[in-house]
TORLUM-441012 format. One line per field, with one value per residue: residue number from 1; residue in one letter; x, y, z of N, C-alpha, C in turn. Coordinates in steps of 0.2 Angstrom, whole numbers, plus 5000, padded with zeros to 4 digits. Layout:
// TORLUM-441012
n <- c(NUM:...)
res <- c(a:...)
neast <- c(X:...)
nnorth <- c(Y:...)
nup <- c(Z:...)
caeast <- c(X:...)
canorth <- c(Y:...)
caup <- c(Z:...)
ceast <- c(X:...)
cnorth <- c(Y:...)
cup <- c(Z:...)
// end
This chain:
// TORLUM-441012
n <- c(1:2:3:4:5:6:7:8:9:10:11:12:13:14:15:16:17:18:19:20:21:22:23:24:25:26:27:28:29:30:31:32:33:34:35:36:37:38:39:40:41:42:43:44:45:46:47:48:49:50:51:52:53:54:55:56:57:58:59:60:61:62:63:64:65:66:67:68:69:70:71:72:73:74:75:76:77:78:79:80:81:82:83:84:85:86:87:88:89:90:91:92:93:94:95:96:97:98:99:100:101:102:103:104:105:106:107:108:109:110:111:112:113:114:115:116:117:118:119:120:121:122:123:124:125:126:127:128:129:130:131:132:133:134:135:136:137:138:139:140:141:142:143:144:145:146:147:148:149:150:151:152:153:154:155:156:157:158:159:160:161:162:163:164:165:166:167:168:169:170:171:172:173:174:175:176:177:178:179:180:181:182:183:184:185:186:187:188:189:190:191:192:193:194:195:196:197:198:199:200:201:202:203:204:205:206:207:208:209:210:211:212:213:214:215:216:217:218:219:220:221:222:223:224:225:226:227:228:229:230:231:232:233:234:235:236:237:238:239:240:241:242:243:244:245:246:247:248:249:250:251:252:253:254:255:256:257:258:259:260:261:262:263:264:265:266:267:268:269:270:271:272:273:274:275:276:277:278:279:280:281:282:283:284:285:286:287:288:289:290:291:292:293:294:295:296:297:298:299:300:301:302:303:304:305:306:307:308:309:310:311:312:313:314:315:316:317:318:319:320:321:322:323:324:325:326:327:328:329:330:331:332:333:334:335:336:337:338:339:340)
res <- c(x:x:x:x:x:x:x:x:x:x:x:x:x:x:x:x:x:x:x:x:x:x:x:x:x:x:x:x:x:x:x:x:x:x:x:x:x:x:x:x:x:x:x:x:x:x:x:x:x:x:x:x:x:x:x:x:x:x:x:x:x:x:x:x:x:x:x:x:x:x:x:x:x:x:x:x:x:x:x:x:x:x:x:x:x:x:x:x:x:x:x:x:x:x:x:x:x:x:x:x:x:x:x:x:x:x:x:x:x:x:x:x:x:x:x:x:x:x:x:x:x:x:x:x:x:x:x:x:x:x:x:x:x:x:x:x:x:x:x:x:x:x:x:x:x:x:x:x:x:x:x:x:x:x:x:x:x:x:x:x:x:x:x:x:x:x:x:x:x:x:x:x:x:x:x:x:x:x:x:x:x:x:x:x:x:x:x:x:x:x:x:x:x:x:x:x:x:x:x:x:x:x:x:x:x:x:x:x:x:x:x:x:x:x:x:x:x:x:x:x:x:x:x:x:x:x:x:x:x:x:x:x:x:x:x:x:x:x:x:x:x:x:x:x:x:x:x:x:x:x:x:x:x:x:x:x:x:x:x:x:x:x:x:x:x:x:x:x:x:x:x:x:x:x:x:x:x:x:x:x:x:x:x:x:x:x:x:x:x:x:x:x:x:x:x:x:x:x:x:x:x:x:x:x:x:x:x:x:x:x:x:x:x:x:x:x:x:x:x:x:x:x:x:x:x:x:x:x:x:x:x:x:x:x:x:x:x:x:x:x)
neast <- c(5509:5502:5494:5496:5487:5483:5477:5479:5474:5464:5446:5435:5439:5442:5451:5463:5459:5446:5442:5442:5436:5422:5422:5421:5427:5427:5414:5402:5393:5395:5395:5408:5417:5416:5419:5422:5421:5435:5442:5443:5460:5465:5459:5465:5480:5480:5479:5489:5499:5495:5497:5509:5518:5529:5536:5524:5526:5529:5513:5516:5526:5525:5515:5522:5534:5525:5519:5531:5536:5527:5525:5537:5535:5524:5523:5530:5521:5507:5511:5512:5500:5490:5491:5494:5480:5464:5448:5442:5449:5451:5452:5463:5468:5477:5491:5487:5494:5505:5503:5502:5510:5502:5508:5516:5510:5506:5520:5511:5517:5516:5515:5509:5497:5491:5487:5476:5469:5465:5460:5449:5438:5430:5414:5413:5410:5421:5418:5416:5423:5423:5426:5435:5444:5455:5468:5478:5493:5492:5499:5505:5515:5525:5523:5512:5510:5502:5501:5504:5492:5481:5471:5455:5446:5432:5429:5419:5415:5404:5400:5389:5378:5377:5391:5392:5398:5397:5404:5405:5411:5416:5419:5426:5432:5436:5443:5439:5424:5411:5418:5422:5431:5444:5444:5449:5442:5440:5453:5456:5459:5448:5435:5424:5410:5408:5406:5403:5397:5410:5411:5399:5396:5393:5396:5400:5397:5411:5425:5440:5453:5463:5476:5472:5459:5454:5447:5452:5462:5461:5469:5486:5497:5493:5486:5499:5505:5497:5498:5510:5510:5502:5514:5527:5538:5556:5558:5550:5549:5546:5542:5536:5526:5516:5512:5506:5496:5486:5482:5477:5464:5460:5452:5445:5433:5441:5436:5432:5443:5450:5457:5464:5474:5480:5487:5497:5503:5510:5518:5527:5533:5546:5548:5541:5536:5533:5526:5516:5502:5490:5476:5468:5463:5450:5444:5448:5453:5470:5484:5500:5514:5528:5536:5552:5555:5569:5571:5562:5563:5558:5545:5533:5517:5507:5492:5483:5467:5467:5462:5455:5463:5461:5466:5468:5472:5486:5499:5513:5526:5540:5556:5568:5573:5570:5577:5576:5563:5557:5552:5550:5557:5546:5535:5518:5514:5504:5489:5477:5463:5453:5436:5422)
nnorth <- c(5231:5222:5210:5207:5214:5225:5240:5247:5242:5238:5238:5242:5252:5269:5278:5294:5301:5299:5302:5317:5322:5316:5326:5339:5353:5363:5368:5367:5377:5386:5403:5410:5403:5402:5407:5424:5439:5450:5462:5481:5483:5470:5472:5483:5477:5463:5470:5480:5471:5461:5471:5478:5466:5465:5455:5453:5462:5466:5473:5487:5491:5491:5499:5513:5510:5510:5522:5531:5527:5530:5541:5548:5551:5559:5572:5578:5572:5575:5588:5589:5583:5594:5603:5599:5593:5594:5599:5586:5579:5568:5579:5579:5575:5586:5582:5585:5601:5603:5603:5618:5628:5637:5655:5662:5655:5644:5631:5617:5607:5588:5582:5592:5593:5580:5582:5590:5584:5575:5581:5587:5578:5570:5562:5555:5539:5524:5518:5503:5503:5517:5530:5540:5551:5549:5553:5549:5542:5532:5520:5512:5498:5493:5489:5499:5505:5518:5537:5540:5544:5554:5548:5552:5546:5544:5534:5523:5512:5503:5493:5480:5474:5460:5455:5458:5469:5484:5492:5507:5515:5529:5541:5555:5573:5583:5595:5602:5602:5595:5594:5583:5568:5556:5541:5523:5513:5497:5495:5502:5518:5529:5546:5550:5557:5567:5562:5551:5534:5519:5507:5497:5485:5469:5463:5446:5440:5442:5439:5444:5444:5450:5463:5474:5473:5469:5475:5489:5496:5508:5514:5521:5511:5499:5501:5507:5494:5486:5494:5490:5476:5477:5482:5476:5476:5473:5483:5496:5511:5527:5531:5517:5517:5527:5522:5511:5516:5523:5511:5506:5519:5515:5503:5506:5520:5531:5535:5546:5543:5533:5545:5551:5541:5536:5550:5552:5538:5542:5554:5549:5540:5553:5554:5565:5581:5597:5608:5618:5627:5622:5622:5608:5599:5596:5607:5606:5615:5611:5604:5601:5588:5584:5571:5561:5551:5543:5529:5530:5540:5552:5564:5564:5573:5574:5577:5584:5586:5600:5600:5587:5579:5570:5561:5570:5570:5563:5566:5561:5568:5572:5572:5573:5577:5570:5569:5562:5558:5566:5573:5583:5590:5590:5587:5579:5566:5557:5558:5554:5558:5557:5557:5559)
nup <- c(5499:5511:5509:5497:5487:5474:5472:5464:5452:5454:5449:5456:5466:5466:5455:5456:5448:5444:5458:5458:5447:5452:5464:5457:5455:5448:5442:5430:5430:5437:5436:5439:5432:5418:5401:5394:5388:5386:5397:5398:5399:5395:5380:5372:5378:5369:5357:5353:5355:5343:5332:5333:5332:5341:5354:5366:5384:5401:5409:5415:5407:5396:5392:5395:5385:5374:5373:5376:5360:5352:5354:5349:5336:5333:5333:5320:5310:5316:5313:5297:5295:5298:5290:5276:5275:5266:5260:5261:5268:5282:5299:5307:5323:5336:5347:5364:5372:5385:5404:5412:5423:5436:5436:5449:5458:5474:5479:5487:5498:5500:5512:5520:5512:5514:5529:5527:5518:5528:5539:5532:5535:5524:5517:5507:5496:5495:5480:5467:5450:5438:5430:5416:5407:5393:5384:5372:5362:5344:5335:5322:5312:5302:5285:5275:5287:5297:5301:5317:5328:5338:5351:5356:5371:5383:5397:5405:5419:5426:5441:5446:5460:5459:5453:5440:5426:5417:5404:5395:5382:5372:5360:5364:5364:5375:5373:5364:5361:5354:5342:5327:5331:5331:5329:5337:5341:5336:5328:5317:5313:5313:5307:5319:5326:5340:5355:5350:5352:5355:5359:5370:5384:5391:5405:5412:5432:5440:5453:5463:5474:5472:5472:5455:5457:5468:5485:5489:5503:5520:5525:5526:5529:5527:5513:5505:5504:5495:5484:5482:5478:5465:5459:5451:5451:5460:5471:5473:5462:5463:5451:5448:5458:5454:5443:5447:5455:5445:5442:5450:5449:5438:5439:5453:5460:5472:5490:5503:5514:5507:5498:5507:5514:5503:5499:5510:5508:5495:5498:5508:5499:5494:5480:5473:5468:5475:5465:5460:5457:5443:5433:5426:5412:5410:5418:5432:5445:5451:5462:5458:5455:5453:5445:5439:5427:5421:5416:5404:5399:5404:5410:5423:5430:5442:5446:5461:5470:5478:5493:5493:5489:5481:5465:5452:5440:5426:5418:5407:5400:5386:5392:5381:5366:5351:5337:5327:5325:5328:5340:5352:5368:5381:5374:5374:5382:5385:5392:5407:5415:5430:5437:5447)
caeast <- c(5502:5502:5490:5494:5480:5485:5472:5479:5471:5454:5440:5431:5442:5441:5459:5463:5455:5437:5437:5443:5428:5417:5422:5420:5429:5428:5407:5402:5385:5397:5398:5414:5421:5411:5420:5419:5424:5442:5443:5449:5466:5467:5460:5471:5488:5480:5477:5495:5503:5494:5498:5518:5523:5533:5531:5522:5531:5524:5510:5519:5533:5521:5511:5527:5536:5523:5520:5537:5538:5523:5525:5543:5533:5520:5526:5530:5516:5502:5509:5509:5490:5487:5495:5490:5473:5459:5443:5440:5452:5449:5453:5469:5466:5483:5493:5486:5499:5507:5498:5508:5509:5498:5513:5514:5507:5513:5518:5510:5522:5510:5514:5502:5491:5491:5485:5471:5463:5462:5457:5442:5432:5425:5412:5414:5412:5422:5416:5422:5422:5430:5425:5441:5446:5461:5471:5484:5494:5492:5504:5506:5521:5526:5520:5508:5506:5497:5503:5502:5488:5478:5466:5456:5440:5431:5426:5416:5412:5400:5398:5381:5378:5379:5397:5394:5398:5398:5409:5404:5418:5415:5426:5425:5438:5434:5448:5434:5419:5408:5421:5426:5435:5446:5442:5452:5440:5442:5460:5455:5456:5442:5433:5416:5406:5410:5401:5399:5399:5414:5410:5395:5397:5391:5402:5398:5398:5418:5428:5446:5456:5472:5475:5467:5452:5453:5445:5457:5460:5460:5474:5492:5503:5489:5485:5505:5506:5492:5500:5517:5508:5500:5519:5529:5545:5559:5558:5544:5551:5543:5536:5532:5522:5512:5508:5501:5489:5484:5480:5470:5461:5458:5447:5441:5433:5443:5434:5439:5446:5456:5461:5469:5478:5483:5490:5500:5507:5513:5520:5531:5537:5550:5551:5535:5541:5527:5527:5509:5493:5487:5469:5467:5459:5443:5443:5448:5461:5473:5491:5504:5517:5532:5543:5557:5558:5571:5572:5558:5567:5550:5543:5527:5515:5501:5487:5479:5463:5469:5456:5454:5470:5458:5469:5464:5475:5491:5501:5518:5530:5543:5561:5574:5571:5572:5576:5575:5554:5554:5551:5553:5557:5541:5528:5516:5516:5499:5487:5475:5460:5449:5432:5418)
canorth <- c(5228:5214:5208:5204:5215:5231:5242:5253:5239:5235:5245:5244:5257:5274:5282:5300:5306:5297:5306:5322:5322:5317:5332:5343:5357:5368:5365:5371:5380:5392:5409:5414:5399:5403:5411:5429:5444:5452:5466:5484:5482:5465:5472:5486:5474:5461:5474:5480:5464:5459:5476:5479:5462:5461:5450:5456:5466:5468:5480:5494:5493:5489:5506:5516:5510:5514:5529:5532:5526:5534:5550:5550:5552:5562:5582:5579:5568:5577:5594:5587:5581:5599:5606:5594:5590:5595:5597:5579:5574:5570:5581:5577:5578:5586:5581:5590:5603:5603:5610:5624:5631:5644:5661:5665:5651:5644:5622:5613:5599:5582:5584:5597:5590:5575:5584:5594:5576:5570:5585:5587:5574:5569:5556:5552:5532:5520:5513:5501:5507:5520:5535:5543:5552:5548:5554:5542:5543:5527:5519:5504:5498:5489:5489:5500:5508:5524:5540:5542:5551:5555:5544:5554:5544:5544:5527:5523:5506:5503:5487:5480:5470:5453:5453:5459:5474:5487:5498:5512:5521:5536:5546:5562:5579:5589:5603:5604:5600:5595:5593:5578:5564:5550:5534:5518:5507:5493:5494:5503:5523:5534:5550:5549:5562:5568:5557:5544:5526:5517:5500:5496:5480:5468:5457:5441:5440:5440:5440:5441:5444:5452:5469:5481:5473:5469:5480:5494:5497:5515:5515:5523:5505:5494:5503:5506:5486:5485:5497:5484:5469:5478:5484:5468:5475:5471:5489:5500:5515:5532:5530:5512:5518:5531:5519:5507:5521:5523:5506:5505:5521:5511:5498:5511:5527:5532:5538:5550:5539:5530:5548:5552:5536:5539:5556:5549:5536:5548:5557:5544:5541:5557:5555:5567:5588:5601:5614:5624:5627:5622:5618:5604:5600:5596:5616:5610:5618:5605:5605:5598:5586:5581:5564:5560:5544:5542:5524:5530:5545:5555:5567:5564:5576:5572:5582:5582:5588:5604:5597:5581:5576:5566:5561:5572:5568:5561:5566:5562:5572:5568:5576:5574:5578:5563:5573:5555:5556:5575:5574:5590:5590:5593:5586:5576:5557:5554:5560:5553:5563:5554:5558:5553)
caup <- c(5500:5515:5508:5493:5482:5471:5473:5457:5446:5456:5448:5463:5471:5461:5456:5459:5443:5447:5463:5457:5444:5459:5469:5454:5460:5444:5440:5422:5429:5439:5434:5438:5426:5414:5395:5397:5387:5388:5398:5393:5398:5388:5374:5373:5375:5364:5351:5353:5353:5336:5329:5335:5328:5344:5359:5376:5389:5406:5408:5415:5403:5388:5392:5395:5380:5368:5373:5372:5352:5347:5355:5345:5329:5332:5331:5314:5307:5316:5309:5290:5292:5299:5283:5270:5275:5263:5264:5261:5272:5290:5303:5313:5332:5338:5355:5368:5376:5391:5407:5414:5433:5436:5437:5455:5463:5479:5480:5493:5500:5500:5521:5520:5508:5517:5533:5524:5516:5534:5541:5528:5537:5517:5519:5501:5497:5490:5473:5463:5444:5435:5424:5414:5401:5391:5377:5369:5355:5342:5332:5320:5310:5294:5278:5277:5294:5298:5303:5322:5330:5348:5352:5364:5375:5389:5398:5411:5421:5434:5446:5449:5466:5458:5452:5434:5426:5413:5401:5389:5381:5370:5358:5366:5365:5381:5371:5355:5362:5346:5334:5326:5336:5328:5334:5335:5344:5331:5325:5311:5314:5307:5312:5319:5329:5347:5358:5347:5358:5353:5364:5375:5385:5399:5408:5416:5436:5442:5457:5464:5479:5470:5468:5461:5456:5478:5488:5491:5512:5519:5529:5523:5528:5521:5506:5500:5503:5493:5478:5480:5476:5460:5455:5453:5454:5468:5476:5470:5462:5461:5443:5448:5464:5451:5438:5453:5458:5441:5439:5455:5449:5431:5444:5459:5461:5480:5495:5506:5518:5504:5497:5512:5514:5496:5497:5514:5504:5491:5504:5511:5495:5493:5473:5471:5469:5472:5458:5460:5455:5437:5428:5422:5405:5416:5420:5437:5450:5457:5466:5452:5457:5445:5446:5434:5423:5419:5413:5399:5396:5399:5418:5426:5434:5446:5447:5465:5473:5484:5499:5498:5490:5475:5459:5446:5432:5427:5413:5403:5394:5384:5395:5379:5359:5346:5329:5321:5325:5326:5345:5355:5373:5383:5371:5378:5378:5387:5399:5410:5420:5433:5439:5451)
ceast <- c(5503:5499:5488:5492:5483:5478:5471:5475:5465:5450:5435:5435:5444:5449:5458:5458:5448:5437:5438:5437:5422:5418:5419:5421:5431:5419:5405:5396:5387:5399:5404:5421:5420:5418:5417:5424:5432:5440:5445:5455:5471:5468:5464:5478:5486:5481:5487:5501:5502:5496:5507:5520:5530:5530:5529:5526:5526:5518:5511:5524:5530:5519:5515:5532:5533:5518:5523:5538:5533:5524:5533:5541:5530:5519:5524:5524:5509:5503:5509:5502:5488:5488:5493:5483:5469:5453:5438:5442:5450:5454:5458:5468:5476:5484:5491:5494:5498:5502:5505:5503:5505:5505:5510:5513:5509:5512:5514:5513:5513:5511:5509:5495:5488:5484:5478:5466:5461:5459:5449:5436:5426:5421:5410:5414:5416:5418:5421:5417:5427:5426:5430:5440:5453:5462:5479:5487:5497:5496:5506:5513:5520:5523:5514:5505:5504:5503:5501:5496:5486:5472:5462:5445:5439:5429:5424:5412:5409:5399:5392:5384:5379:5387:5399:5396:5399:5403:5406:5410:5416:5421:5423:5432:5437:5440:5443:5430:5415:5408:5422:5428:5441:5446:5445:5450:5442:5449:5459:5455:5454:5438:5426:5415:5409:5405:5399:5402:5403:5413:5404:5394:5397:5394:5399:5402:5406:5419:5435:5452:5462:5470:5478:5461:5452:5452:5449:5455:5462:5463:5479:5495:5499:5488:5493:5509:5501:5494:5507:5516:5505:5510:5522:5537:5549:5556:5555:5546:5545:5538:5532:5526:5516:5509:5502:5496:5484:5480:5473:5463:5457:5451:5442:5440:5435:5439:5437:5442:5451:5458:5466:5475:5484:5487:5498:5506:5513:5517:5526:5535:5543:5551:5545:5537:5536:5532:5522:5505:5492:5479:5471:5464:5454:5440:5445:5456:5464:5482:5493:5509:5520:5535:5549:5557:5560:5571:5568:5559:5561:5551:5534:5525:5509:5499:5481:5472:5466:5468:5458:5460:5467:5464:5465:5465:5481:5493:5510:5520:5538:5549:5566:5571:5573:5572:5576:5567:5551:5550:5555:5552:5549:5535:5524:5514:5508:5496:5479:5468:5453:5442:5425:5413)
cnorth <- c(5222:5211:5203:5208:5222:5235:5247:5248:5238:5242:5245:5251:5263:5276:5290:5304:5306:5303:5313:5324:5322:5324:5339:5350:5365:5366:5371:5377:5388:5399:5411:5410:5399:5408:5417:5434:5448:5460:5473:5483:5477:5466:5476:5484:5470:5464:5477:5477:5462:5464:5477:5476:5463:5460:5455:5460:5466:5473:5486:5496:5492:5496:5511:5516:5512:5521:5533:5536:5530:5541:5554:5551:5557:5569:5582:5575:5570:5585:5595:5585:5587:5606:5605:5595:5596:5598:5591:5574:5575:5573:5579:5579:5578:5583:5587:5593:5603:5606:5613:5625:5636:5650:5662:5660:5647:5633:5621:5608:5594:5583:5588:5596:5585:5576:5587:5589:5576:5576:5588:5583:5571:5563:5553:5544:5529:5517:5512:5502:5512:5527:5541:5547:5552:5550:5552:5542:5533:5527:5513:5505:5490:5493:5492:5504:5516:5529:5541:5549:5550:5553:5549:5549:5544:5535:5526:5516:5507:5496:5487:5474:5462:5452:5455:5467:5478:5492:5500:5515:5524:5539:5552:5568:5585:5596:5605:5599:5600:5595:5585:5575:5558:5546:5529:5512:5500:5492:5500:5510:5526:5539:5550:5556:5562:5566:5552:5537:5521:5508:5502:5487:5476:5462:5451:5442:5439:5444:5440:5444:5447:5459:5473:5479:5468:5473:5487:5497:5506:5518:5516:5515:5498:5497:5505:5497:5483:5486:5491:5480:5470:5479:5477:5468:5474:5476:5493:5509:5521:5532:5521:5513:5522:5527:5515:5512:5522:5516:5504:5512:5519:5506:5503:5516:5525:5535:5543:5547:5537:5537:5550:5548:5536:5543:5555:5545:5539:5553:5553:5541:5546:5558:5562:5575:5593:5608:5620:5621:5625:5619:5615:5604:5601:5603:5616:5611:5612:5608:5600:5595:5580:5575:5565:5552:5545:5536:5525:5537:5551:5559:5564:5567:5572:5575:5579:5588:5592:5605:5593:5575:5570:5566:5565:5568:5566:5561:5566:5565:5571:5575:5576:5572:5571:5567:5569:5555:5563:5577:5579:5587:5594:5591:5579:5569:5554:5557:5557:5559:5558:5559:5555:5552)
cup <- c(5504:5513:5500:5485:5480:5470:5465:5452:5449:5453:5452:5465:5465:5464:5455:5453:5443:5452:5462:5453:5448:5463:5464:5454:5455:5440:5432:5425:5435:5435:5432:5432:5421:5407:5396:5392:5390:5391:5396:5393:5393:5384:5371:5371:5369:5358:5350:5349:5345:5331:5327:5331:5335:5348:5364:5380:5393:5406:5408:5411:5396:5388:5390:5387:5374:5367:5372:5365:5348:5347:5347:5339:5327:5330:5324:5308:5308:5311:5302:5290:5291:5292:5277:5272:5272:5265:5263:5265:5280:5294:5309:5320:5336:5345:5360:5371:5381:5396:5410:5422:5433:5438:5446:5462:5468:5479:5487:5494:5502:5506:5521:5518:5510:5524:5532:5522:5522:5537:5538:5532:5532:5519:5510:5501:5493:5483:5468:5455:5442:5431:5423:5410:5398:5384:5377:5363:5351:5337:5329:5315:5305:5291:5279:5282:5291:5302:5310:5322:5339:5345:5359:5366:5382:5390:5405:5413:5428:5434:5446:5457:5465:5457:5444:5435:5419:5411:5394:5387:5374:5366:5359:5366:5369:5378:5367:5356:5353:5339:5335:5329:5331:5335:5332:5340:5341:5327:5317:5311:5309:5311:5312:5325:5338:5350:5357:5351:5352:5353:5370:5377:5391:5400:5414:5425:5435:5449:5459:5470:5479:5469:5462:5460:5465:5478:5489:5498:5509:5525:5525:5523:5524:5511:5501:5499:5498:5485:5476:5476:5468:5457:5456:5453:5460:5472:5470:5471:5462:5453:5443:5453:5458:5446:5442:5454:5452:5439:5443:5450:5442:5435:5449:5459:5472:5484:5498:5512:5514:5500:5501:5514:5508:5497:5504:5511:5500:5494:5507:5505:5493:5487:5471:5472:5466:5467:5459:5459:5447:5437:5423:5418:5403:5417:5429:5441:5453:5459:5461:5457:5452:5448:5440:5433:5418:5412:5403:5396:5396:5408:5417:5429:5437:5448:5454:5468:5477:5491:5502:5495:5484:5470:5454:5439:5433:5420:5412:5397:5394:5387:5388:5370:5355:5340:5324:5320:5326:5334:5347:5364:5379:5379:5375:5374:5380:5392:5402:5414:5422:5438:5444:5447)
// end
């Protein structure tokens, strides 16, 4: 200072924390700062996390993993409920089975499938939201725990114009419409009525520039850059690229523009290996397409729209027995099915 005069000590002259306070650069009376309910995916790992007794794992290897360790239990545990169980006792909801190929029916290579999306000319739109159904096998451990079972729900979120948005979720069993459900909204599983509403809940305004809660584009090289940035490994394998689609499809109902882009993508991939025709759990027709993961010691199918190339469903099954947890080769670890 030529002059002499320390300016850090003059309380005329504000220090960085004054004018950063002055600037105000995170204001309480904004929305998107605002305390705000946990999301489903959150609550989900949260719920895991406190339950497992171990720490976090990413989210696609959290998902993976405990699908996995539940499914390794399951064979043997749901077919004692169905054995034991009284008429006091509640109603075991078994593992759905496999879907099977339709006999006969001929693959379509996604190249073709590809060409068919685009050739549709769908004027379907994008929306963001979601409405699924899933069925997941649950699993706790220590002192105490529960026998694994299938959690099966529907859920559905819708956007409004503002930035909020809602989620209903449902225990529902599209295999036994009308029977019984087990429900493990609350940590707690117990059977309640098919349809009974598990969670209803309204989210304050949010926004976010990452994907998959971004926009999702509806171009094949924008939209596989798109799927990267959701997967966070180096080089985006085949089961990495499929869990990415599933995540998006968690956030967005697809257009036909971003179907087509999709199936393109999947395409350009090569780990993806037509099989045929099957119906889905939904009752409807899709074109099946297997992968192999390895790492989780499990196969994947992907159930597509035969048109417009749309994600039906998306189901794992377990490729090698575990006789320690009474696991069979082919039983199913999870399955997914998306609707508009």
């Amino acid at each position: 200072m030529a002059d002499g005069h320390d300016t850090r000590t003059d309380p005329a002259v504000p220090d960085d924390l004054t004018l950063l306070r002055l600037a105000d650069p995170v204001p309480a009376s904004d929305l998107r700062y605002q305390d705000g309910p946990l999301g489903h995916e959150a609550e989900r790992r949260l719920r895991r996390l406190l339950h497992s007794g171990t720490p976090a794992r990413p989210a696609r290897h959290v998902r993976r993993w405990a699908w996995s360790l539940t499914a390794a239990t399951a064979v043997a545990a749901v077919a004692a409920a169905l054995l034991l169980s009284g008429p006091t006792t509640a109603p075991a909801v078994a593992a759905p089975r496999p879907l099977t190929v339709r006999a006969g029916s001929a693959p379509v290579p996604l190249t073709e499938l590809a060409e068919r999306a685009v050739a549709a000319h769908g004027s379907l739109p994008l929306r963001r939201g979601t409405h699924a159904q899933t069925w997941s096998l649950g699993l706790s451990s220590g002192p105490g725990s529960r026998p694994p079972i299938t959690l099966p729900e529907e859920r559905v979120v819708r956007w409004q114009a503002d930035g909020s948005h809602t989620e209903l979720v449902v225990a529902t069993d599209p295999r036994q419409p009308g029977k019984p459900v087990i429900a493990d909204a609350d940590g707690t599983p117990r059977t309640v009525e098919d349809g009974h509403v598990l969670s209803r809940k309204t989210y304050w305004p949010s926004w976010s520039d990452a994907p998959p809660q971004a926009r999702p584009p509806h171009t094949a090289a924008a939209l596989r850059a798109y799927l990267e940035e959701i997967d966070t490994t180096t080089t985006m394998s085949t089961p990495g690229l499929v869990d990415a689609v599933s995540r998006l499809l968690d956030n967005w109902t697809l257009g036909s523009r971003e179907n087509a882009a999709l199936v393109r993508v999947l395409a350009d991939a090569k780990g993806l290996r037509p099989v045929g025709a099957v119906t889905d759990r939904l009752g409807r027709r899709g074109q099946a397409y297997v992968y192999d993961d390895s790492a989780h010691a499990g196969q994947g199918m992907l159930v597509l729209d035969p048109a417009s190339g749309a994600v039906l469903g998306l189901e794992s099954t377990a490729t090698k027995a575990d006789p320690q947890y009474g696991l069979k080769a082919g039983d199913v670890l999870s399955y997914s099915a998306w609707m508009r």
